[in-house]
N, C-alpha and C positions, 0 to 999 in steps of 0.2 A: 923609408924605402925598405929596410931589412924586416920591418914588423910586416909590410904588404906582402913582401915576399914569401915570408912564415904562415899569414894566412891563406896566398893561396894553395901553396901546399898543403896545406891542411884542409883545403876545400878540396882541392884534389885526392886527396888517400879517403876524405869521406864520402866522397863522389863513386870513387872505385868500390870500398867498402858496401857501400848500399847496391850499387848496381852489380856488385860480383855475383855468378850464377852460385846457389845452394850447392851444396855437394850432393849431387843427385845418384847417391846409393844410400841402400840401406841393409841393416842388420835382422836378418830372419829370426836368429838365435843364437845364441853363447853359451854350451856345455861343458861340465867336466865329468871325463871318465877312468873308469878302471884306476880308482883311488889306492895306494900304497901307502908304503910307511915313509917311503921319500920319494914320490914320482905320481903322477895324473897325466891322462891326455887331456888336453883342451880340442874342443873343436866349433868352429864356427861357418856359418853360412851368409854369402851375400846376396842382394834380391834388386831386383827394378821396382818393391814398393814397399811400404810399410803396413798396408794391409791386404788382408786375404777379404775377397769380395764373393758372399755368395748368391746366387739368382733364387735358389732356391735350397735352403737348407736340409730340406725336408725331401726332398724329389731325388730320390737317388740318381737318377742319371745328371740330373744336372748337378749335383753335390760331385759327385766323380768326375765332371768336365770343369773344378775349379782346382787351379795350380798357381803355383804362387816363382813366378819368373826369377831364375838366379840372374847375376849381372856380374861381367868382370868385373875387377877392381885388386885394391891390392891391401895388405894388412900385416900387420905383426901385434902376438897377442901378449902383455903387459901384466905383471906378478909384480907381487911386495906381502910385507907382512902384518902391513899397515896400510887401513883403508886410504891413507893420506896418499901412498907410493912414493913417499919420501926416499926410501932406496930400492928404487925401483928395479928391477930387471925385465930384460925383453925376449922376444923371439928375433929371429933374423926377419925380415920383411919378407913375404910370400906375396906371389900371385894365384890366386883361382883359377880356373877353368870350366868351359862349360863339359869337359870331358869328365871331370867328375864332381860335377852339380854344382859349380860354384862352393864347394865345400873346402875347406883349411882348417889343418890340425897340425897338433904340435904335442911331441912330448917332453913335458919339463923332468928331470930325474936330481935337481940340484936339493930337493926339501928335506925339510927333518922330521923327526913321527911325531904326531901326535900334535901336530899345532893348525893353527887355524890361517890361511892364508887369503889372497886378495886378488880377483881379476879383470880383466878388463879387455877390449878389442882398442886397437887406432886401425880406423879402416881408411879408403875413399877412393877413386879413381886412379893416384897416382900418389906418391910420397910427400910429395908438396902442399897439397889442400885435402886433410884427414879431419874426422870427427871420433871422437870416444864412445863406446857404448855407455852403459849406465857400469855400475861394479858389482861385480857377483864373490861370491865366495867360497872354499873346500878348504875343511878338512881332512888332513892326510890321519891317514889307520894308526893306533898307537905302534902296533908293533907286537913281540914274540917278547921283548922284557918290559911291557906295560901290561897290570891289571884294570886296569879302570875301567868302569863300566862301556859299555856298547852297547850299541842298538839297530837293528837295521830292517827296513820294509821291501816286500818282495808283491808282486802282482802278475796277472795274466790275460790275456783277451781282452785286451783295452780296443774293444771294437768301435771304432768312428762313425763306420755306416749304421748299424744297430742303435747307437745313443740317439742319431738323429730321423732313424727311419721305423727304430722298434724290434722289439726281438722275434720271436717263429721258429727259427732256424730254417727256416723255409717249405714247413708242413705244419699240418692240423696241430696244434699241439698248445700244455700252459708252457711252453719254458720263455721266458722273456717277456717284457713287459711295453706297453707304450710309448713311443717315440717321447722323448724330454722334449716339453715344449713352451717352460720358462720363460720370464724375460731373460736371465742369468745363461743362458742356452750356449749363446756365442762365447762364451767363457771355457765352454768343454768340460772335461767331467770332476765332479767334485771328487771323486777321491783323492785328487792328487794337493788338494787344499786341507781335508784331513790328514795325507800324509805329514804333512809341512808342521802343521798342529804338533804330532808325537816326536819333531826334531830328531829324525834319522842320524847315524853318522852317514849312511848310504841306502842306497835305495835296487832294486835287483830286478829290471824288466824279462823275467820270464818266459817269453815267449809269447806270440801271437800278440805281439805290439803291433804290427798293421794286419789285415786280412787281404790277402792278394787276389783269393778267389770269389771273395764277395761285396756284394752283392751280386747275385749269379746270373744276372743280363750286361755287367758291367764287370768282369773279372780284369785284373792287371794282367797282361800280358805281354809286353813291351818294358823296356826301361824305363824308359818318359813314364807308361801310366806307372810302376811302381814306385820308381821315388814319388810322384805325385801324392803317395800314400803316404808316404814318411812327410815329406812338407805339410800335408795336413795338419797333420796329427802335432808337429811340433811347432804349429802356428799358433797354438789353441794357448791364449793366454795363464791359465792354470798352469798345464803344461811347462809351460818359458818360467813361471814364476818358481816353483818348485824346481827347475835349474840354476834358477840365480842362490841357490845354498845349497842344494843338493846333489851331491856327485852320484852317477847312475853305471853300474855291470849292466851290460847288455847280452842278451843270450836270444838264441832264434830257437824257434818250435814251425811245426808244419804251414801255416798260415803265414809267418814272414819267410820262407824258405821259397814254396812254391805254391801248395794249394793243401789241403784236407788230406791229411795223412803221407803224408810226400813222402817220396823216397829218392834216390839216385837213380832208378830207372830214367832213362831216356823219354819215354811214350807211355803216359798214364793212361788208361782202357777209358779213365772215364773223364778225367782232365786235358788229354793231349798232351800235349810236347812243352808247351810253354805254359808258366816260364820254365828256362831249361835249371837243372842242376846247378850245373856253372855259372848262370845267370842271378838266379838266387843267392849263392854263396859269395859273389862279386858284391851285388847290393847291399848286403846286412855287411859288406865289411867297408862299404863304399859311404854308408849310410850313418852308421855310429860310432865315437870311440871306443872299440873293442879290441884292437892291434896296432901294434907301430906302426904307421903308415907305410913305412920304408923297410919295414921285415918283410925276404925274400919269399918265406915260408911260413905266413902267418898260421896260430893255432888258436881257434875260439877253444879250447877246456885250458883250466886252468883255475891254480891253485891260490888262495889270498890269506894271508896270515893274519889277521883282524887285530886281537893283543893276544898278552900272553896262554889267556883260557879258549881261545877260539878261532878255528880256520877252518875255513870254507872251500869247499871242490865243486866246479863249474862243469858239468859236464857238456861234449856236443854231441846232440840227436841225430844231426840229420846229416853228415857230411857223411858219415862211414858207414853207413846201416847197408845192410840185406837189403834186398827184395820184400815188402812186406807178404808176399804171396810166397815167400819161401815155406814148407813147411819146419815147422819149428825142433829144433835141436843143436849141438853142439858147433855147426857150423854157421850158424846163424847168430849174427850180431846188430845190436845198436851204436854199442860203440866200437867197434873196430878193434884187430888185438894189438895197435900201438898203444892206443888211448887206453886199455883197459891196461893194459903191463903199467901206464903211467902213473894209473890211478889205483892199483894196488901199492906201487910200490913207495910212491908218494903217502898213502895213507898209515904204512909200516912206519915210516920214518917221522911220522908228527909227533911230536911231547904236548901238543896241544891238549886241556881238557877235555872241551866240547869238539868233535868235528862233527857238520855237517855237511853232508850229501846235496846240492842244487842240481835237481833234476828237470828238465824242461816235462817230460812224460811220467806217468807213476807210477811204482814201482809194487805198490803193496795195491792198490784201491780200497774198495771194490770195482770194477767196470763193469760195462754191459758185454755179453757173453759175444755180439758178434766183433765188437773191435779186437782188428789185428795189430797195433800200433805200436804196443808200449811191452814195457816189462810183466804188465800184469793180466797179459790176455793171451790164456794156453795156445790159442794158432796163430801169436805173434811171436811175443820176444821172451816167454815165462822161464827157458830152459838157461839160459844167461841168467833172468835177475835172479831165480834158485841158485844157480851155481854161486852166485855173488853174494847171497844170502848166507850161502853153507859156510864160502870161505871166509867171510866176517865170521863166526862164531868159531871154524877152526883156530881162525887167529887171535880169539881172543878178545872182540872190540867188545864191549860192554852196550848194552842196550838203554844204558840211561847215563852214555856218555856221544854215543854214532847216534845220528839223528840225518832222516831224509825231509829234504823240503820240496814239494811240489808244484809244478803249474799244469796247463792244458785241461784239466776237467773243471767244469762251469760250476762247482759247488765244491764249498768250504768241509772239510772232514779231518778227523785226526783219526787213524787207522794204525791197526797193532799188527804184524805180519807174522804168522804163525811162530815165528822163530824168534817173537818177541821186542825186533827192531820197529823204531816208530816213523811212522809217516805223516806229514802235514798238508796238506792241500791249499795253495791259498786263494782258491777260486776266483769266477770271473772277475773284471776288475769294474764294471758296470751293471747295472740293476738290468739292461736290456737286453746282456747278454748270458744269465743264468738259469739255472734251474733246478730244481729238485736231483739229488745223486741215487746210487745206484747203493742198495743197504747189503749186507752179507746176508745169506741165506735166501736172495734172491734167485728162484727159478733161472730168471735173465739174467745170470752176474755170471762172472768168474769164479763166483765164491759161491754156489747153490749149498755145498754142505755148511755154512757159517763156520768156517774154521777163522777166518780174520775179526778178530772183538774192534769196536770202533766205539769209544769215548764219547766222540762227539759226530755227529755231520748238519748241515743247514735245516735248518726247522722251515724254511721257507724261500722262494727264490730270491738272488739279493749279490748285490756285486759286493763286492770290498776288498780288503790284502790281509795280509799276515804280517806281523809286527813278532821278531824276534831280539830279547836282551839277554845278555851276557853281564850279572854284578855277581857283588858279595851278599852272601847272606851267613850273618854271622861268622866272618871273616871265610867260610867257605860258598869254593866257586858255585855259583847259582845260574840257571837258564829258562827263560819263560820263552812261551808259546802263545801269542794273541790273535784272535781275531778280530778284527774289526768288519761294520759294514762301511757300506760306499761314504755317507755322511758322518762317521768318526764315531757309530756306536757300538761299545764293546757288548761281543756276542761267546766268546768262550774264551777260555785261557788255560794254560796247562804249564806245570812249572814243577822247578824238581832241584836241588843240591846234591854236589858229591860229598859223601861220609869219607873223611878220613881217619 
């Protein structure tokens, strides 16, 4: 009687077992950001499916009417130092919202520099019936008393619609190239598999990660359509994979802000009103780990200590700028005079070897003569990046120790700025979205007299990023400068040791 008894309960828990409903949520993505010496945000997203379904890959409009549904649910996200999670620790268990996309973040600040840690989601509907994501991994930054090498990749214009619809820029023109039409297609773009190849410690999205105003029959102008941007783009299997080891800085330029050269104005003559200011700057902080969730007063610029030979300044474009229609002089800003007081005084105070400058817009170029946008176009912002220029050399930085890194122009260049400070480019980040740049002593530039020397620029249109290391060479500190293209092949390199 007691063995009948044992089976049927046994027939019963297997009965249940089988017929219990699946956990019907799933995981969009798992991220780590704004990596430190002891501290990363984690951020994750929840969804009503596990794939993104398109009608038409190829047909912009219908490519822009696919969205990928978040879903309540609930989660806390899982660390150790050991893929095993033998001594595991947790977050407190969150709930989502569709108020702000189904999105949960967390920032862990308990780590040590320099080591290699382990992560993981327990999601589901409720604390009771959870499933695990797969486990991903980060590296925290050595630090200010670690030398050991480093390395880290930076990109720009990682355009979704252009990959899948082709470049133009939307006139007669060679810049951009044919829609990718693969089998590998639904994969998304290779570079971010050649990143993975050169094992970053981190990786640095520069700007114009989504395009909000393009395709220009289908622009973002609502919330729903902009985050629909961001879900895209970080559906795209590559994409997820190159998260699951790579921790990513996020920085916004015109294109994830608002629309093609955006500014604060209220009502763009040639854009409109939307999306608004405020709109934009909610999204890109709604949208990636880039700030405590829970800071009253978030600030995107910002400083990173890498190790002991090198730290990095994060500037923001687009929050504090002028009017681009201002005309140009000493009250006319990109950065604002908070941001600029921070960023001198902050750059006084580094014992770092290498600093470089991460700029979303460029600062040296060359450009073409009519953009008003940047640092390096007289009827935009040229009288700031001079002034910024002067006082770097008043004070002393050395020009083959301060280095500028660029995004927003569609082609790779390394550029010398009359005053001898260098600038890199690491142009578009896909083949569809580049093109031939703009040379010195260009009629149409900024630079008609060729007063800017330039090393290198693209021989031919061609996405890819910029891969910067920080070693020894010959026990003295050493810094390279690479370009890569889209499929991982090297195209220039620039490299230099300090003499002591």
């Amino acid at each position: 009687m007691k063995n009948a008894y044992k089976a049927i309960v046994f027939l019963f828990l297997l009965f249940t077992a089988c017929t219990e409903k699946p956990i019907d949520i799933h995981l969009h993505y798992l991220m780590a950001g704004e990596p430190g010496s002891q501290s990363v945000i984690l951020q994750a997203r929840l969804a009503e499916s596990d794939t993104l379904i398109y009608e038409d890959i190829h047909n912009p409009e219908l490519l822009m009417q696919t969205q990928h549904p978040g879903k309540v649910g609930v989660a806390r996200f899982e660390y150790a130092e050991s893929d095993d999670f033998k001594q595991i620790k947790t977050s407190p268990w969150m709930q989502n919202s569709p108020d702000k996309d189904y999105i949960l973040k967390y920032v862990i600040t308990d780590l040590n520099p320099g080591k290699q840690y382990f992560y993981r989601l327990r999601y589901g509907l409720d604390e009771k019936r959870t499933k695990l994501s797969g486990v991903q991994s980060v590296n925290t930054l050595p630090g200010a008393g670690d030398d050991r090498p480093v390395s880290f990749v930076m990109v720009t214009g990682s355009h979704l619609t252009r990959f899948y619809t082709g470049g133009g820029f939307g006139k007669a023109s060679s810049q951009g190239i044919d829609a990718y039409r693969e089998e590998d297609k639904y994969e998304g773009f290779h570079g971010f598999e050649s990143i993975l190849k050169r094992n970053p410690l981190f990786f640095i999205g520069n700007g114009d990660n989504v395009y909000y105003d393009q395709p220009e029959e289908h622009k973002a102008t609502t919330l729903e359509e902009m985050r629909a941007m961001w879900q895209r783009q970080f559906y795209m299997p590559r994409f997820r994979k190159m998260f699951a080891s790579v921790p990513v800085f996020w920085m916004k330029d015109d294109h994830d802000h608002r629309f093609d050269d955006s500014d604060t104005v209220a009502v763009n003559e040639r854009h409109g009103a939307y999306p608004s200011n405020e709109s934009g700057i909610a999204t890109f902080l709604e949208q990636v780990p880039v700030v405590d969730p829970n800071d009253p007063d978030p600030k995107t610029y910002r400083k990173v200590r890498v190790n002991k030979d090198l730290e990095i300044w994060m500037v923001e474009g687009r929050d504090y700028r002028s009017p681009n229609t201002w005309p140009d002089g000493p009250d006319k800003s990109i950065w604002g005079e908070e941001q600029k007081a921070w960023l001198k005084a902050t750059l006084l105070k580094s014992d770092a070897t290498f600093k470089i400058l991460v700029t979303p817009t460029p600062m040296v170029g060359p450009d073409g003569a009519g953009k008003k946008d940047n640092h390096a176009n007289p009827d935009g912002f040229m009288y700031e990046g001079n002034e910024f220029f002067d006082w770097l050399s008043e004070n002393n930085f050395q020009t083959d120790r301060f280095f500028i890194i660029t995004g927003d122009r569609h082609w790779q260049y390394h550029s010398i700025h009359p005053s001898g400070f260098q600038e890199y480019s690491c142009g578009a980040m896909v083949d569809q979205n580049s093109r031939l740049g703009v040379d010195p002593g260009d009629p149409n530039s900024n630079d008609p007299e060729g007063r800017i020397l330039q090393p290198y620029t693209s021989k031919e249109p061609s996405g890819g990023f910029l891969e910067v290391k920080v070693n020894k060479a010959q026990d003295k500190p050493a810094i390279a400068f690479n370009f890569f293209d889209e499929f991982g092949k090297p195209l220039y390199s620039h490299s230099g040791e300090v003499v002591r």
